[in-house]
C-alpha atoms as a printed R data frame, in Angstrom:
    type eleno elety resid chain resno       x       y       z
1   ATOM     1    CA   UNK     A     1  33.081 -26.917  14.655
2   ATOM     2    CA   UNK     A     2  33.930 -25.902  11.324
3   ATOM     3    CA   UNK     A     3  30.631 -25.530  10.179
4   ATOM     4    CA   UNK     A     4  29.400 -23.820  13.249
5   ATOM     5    CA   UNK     A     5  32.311 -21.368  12.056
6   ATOM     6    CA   UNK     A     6  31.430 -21.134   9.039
7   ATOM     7    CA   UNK     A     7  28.016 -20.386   9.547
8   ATOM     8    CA   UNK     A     8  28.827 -17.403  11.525
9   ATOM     9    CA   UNK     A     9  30.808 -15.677   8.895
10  ATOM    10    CA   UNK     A    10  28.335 -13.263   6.810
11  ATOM    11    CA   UNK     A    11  27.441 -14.035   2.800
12  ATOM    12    CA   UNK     A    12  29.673 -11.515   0.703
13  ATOM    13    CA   UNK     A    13  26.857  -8.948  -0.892
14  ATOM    14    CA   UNK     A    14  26.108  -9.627  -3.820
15  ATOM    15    CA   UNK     A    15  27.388  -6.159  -6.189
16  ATOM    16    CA   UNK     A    16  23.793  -4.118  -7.321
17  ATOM    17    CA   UNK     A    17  23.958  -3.681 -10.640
18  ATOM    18    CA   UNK     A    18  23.270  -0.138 -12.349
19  ATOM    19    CA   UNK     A    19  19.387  -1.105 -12.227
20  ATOM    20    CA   UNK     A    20  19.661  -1.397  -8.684
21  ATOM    21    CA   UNK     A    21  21.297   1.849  -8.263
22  ATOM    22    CA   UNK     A    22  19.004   3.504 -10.449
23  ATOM    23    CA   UNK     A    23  16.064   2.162  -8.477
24  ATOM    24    CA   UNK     A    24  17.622   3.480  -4.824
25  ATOM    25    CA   UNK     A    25  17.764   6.873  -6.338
26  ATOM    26    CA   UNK     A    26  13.690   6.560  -7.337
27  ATOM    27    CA   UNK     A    27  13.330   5.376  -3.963
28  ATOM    28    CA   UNK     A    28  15.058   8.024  -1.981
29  ATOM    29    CA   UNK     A    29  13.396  10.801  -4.650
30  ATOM    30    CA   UNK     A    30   9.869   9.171  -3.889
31  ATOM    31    CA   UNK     A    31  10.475   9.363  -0.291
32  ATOM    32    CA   UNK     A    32  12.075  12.462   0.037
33  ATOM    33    CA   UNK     A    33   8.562  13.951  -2.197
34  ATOM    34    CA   UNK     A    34   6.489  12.061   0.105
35  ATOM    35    CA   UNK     A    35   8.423  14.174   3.285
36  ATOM    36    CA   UNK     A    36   8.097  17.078   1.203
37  ATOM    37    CA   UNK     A    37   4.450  17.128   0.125
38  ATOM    38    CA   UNK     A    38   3.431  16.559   4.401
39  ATOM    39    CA   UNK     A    39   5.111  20.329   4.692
40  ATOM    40    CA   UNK     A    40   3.006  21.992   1.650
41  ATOM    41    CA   UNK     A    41  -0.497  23.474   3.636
42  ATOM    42    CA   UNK     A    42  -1.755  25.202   0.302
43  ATOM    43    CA   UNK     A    43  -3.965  23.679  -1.852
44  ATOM    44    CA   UNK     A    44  -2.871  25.632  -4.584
45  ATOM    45    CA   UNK     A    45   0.851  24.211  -4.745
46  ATOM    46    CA   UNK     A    46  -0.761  20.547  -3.976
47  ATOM    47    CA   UNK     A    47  -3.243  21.019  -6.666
48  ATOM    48    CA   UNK     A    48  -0.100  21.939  -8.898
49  ATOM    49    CA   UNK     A    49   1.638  19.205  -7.707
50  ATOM    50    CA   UNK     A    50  -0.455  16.843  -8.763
51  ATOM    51    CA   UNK     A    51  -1.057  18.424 -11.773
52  ATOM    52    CA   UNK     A    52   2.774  18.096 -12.283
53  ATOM    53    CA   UNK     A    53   2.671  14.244 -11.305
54  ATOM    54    CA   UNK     A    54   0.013  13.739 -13.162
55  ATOM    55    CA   UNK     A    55   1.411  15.204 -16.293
56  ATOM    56    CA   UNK     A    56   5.081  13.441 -15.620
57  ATOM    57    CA   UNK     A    57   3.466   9.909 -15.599
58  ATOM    58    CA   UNK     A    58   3.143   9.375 -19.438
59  ATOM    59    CA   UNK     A    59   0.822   7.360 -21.025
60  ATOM    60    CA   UNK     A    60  -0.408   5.337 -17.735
61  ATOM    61    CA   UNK     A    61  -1.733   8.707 -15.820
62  ATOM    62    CA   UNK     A    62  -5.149   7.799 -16.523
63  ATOM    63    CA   UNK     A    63  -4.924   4.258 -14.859
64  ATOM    64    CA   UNK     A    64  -3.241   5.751 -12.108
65  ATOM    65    CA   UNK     A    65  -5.537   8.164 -11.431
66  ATOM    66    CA   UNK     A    66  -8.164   5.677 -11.726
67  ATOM    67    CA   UNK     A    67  -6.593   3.286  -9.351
68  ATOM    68    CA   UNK     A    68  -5.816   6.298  -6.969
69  ATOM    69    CA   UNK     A    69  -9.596   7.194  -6.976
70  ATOM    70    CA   UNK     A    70 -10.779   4.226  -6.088
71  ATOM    71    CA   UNK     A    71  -8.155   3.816  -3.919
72  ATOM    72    CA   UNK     A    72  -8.953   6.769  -1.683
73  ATOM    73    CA   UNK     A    73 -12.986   7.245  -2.288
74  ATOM    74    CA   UNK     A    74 -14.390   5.579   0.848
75  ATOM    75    CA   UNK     A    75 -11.561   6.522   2.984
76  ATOM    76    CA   UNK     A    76 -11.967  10.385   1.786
77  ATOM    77    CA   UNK     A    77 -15.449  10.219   1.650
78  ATOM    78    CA   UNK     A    78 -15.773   9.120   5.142
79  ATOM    79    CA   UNK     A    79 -13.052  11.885   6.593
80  ATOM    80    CA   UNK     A    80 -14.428  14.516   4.547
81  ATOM    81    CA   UNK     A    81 -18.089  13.833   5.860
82  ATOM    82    CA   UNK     A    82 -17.205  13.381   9.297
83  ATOM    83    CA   UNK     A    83 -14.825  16.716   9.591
84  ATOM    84    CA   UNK     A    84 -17.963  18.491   8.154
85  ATOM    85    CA   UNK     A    85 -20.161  17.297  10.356
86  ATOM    86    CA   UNK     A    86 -17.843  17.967  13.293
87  ATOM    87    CA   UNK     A    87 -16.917  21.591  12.088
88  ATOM    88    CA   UNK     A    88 -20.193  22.609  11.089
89  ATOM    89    CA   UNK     A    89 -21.367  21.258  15.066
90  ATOM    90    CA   UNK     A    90 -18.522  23.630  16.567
91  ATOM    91    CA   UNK     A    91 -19.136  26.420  14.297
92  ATOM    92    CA   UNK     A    92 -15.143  25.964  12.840
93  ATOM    93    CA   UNK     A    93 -15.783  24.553   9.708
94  ATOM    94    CA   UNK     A    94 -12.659  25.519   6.710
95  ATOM    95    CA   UNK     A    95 -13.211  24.704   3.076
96  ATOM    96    CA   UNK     A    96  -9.577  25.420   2.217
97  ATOM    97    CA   UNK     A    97  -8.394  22.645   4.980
98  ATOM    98    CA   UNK     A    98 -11.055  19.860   3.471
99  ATOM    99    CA   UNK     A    99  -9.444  20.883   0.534
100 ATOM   100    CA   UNK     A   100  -6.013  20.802   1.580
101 ATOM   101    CA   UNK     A   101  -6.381  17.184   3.033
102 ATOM   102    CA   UNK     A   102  -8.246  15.724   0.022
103 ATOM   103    CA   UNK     A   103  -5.736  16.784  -2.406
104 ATOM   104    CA   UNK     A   104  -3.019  15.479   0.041
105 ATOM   105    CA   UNK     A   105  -4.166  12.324  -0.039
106 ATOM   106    CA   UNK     A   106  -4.861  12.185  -3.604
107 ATOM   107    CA   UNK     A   107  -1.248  13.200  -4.066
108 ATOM   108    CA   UNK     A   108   0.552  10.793  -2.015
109 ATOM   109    CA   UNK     A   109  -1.200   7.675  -2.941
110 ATOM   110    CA   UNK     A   110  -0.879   8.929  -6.464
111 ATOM   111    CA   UNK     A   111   2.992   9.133  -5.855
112 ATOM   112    CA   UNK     A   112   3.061   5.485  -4.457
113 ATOM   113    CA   UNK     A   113   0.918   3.768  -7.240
114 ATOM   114    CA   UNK     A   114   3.648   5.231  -9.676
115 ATOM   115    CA   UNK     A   115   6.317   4.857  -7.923
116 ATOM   116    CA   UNK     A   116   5.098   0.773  -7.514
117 ATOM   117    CA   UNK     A   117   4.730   0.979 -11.395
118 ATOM   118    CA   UNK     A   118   7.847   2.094 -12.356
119 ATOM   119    CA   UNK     A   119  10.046   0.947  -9.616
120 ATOM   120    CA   UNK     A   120  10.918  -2.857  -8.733
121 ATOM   121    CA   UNK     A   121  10.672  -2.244  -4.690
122 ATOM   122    CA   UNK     A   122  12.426  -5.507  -4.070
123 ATOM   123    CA   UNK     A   123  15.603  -4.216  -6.112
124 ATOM   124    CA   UNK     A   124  15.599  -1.051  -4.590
125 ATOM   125    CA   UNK     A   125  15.626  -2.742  -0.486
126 ATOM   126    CA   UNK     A   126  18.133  -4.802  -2.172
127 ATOM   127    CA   UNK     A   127  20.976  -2.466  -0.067
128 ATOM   128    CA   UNK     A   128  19.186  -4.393   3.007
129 ATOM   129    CA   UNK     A   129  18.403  -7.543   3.880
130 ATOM   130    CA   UNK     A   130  15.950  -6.884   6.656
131 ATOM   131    CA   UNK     A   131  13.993  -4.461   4.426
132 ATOM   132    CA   UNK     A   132  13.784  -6.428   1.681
133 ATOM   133    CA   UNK     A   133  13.324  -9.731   3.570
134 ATOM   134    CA   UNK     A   134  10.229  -7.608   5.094
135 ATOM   135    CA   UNK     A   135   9.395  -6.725   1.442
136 ATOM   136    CA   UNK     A   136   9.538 -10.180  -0.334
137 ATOM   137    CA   UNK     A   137   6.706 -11.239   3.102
138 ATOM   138    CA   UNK     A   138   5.085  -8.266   1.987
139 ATOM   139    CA   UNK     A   139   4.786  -9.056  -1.441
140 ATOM   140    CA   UNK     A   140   3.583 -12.786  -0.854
141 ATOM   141    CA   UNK     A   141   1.189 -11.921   1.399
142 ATOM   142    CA   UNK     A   142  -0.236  -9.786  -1.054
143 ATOM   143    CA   UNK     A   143  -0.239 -12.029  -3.673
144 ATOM   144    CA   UNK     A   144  -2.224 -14.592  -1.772
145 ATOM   145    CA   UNK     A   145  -5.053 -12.402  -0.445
146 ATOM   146    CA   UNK     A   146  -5.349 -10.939  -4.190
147 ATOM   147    CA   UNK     A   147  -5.793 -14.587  -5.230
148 ATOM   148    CA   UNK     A   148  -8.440 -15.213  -2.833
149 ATOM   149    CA   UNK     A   149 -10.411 -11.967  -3.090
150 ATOM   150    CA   UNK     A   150 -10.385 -13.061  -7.323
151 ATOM   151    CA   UNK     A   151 -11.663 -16.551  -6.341
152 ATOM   152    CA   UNK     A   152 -13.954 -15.116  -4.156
153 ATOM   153    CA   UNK     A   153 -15.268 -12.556  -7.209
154 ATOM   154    CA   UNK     A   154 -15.220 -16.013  -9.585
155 ATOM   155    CA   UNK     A   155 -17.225 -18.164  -7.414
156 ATOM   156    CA   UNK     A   156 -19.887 -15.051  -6.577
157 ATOM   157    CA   UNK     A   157 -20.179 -14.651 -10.561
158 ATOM   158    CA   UNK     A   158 -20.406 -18.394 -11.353
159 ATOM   159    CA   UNK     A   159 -23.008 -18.931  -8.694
160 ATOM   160    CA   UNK     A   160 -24.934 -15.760  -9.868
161 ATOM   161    CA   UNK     A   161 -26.001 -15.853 -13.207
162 ATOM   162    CA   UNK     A   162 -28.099 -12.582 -12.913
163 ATOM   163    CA   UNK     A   163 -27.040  -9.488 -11.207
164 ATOM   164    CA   UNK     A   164 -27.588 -10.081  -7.273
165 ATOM   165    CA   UNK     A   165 -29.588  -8.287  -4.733
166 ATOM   166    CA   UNK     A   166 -27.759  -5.678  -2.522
167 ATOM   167    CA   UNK     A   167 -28.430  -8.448   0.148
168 ATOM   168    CA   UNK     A   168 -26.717 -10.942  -1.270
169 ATOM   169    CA   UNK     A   169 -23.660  -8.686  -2.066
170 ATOM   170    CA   UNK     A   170 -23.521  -7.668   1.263
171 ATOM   171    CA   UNK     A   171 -23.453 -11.225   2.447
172 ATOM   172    CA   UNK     A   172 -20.761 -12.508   0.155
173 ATOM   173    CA   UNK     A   173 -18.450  -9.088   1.565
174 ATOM   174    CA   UNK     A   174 -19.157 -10.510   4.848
175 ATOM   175    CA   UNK     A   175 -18.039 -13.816   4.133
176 ATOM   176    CA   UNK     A   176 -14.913 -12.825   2.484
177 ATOM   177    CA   UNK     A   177 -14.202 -10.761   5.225
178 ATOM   178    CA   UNK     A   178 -14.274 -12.914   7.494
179 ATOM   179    CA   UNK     A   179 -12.279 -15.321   5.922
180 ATOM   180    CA   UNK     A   180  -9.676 -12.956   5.196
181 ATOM   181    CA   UNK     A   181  -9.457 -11.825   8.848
182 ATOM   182    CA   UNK     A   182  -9.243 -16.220   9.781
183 ATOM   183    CA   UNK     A   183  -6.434 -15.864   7.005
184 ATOM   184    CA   UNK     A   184  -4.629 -13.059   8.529
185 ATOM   185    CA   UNK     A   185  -4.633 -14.402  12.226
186 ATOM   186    CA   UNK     A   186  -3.640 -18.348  10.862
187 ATOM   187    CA   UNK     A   187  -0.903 -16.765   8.890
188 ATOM   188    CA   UNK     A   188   0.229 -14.392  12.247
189 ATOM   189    CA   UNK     A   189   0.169 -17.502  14.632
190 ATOM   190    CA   UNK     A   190   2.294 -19.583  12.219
191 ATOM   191    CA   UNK     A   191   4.508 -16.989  11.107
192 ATOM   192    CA   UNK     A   192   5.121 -15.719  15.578
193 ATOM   193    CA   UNK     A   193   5.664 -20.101  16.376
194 ATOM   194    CA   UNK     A   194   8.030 -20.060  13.361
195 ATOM   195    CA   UNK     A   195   9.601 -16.935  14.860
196 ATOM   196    CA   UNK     A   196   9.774 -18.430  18.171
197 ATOM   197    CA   UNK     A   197  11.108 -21.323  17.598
198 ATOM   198    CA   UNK     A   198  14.235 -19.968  16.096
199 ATOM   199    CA   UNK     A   199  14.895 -17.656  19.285
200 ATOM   200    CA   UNK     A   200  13.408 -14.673  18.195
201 ATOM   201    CA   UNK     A   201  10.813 -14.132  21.345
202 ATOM   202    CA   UNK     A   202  12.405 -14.457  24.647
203 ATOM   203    CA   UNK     A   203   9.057 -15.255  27.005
């Protein structure tokens, strides 16, 4: 009975220290741009934006813009290709609005990669449990798929000693793919029967 008891009576909070702090307020400023930036419909002010961002980030702007090119290439590419091909079919097509959406994009993941590098996300969801309980699954899962898409890139290099066909590239994409849709289903089922089983469905 006791420990029933004393199970139900909440951990204290543990005090955040002036890091902590300091990372909610980078957190509510990086969320509070990311609000603001969705009501800007000139590419002008985006464009300066950016350029403001850009200039703001120090000595790591280059990697960051780097990271946020690759980041956003295909999706952009495909986007920007299909709205052209749409507008130019209906006879509506608007090189300010491609332009408006690309540097939108460009902007916002920009403002995420350096808010990641700057900002410990787990110490700034440390005000909630949920959210950072959320974050920590977050953060695991992403280190485990990173590990596997790097073993995957080892054992393609090891087995290919000379640069291989387009073909064979292809193949190996499929592959890991496919096993990193396997991995994402496994880890779904196990983590909804561990979910279950402590009450949390009610089917």
């Amino acid at each position: 009975m006791k420990t029933q008891t004393l199970q139900r009576i909440p951990a204290p909070r543990p005090r955040l220290p002036d890091g902590g702090r300091l990372a909610q307020g980078w957190l509510l400023a990086y969320l509070a741009s990311v609000v603001g930036v969705t009501f800007v419909h000139e590419p002008a002010w985006l464009a300066a934006a950016l350029a403001g961002a850009f200039a703001a980030a120090g000595t790591t702007r280059w990697r960051l813009l780097r990271r946020t090119v690759l980041a956003v290439l295909a999706f952009n590419l495909a986007v920007s290709v299909g709205y052209v091909l749409v507008a130019w079919w209906q006879g509506g097509y608007s090189g300010r609005y491609l332009l408006m959406i690309n540097l939108r994009v460009v902007l916002l993941v920009f403002l995420g990669f350096w808010f990641i590098s700057r900002v410990n996300v787990l110490r700034a969801l440390a005000f909630s449990r949920t959210l950072a309980f959320v974050a920590t699954l977050a953060v695991g899962q992403i280190g485990t798929f990173t590990r596997i898409i790097r073993n995957f890139r080892l054992a393609f290099v090891s087995r290919n000693p000379v640069r291989a066909s387009l073909a064979s590239r292809g193949r190996h994409a499929a592959a890991q793919a496919g096993h990193l849709l396997d991995k994402s289903v496994c880890g779904a089922a196990d983590t909804a029967m561990a979910m279950r089983s402590r009450g949390c469905f009610d089917d």
